[in-house]
N, C-alpha and C positions, 0 to 999 in steps of 0.2 A: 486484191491489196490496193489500198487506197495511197495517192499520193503521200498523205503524211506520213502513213503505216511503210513506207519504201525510205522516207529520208530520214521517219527514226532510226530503221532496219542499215540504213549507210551509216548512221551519224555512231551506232552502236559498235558497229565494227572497227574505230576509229582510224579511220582513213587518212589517207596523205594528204587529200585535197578535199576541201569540201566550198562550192561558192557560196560567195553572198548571198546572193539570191533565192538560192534555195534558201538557206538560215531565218533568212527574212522569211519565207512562205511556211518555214516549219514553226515558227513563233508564232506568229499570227495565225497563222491553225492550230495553237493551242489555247488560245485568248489573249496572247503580246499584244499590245501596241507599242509601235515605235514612236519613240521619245527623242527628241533634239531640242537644240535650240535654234532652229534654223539654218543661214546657211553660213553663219559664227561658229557656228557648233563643231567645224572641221571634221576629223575624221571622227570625233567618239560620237557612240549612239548609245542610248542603253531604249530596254524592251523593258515593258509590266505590266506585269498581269494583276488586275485589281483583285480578281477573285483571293487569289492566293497573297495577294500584297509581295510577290515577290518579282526582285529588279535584276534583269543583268547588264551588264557595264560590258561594251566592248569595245574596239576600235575597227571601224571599217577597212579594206584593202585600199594602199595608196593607189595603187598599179594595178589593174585586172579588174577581176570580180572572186580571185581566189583567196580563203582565209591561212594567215598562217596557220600554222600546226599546233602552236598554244593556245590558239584562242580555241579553235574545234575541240583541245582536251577541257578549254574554258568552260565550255557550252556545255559539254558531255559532264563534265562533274554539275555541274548546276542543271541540267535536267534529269539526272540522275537523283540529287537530294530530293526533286521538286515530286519523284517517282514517274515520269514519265520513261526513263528508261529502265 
């Protein structure tokens, strides 16, 4: 089982905690690029994937590196339509 194939395998189970970090590494192993506006851009980030033309919009962790709990259910519905999960 490959890295990706383990943080889709968490991100499906919709867990309590899920970090940044990883989010960031599961994107980008799907063809995301992170999008900002540098370092104005504050906490929001959004990902896109040209292939699919499709965008997500989230807000990074103030404190930590752990996502709230709506944003994880955020990501899980949006790579659910996108059929990755």
């Amino acid at each position: 089982m490959t890295k990706l194939d383990k943080l889709l395998d968490k991100l499906s189970k919709h867990p309590k905690t899920f970090k940044y970090t990883d989010l960031k590494s599961l994107l980008l192993n799907l063809g995301y690029q992170e999008l900002n506006k540098g370092k104005t851009s504050g906490s929001r980030v959004a990902f896109y994937n040209k292939r699919s033309d499709h965008l997500i919009r989230l807000h990074k962790p103030h404190s930590g590196n752990e996502l709230k709990k709506y944003v994880v259910e955020q990501i899980y519905d949006e790579l659910k339509t996108q059929g990755y999960l």
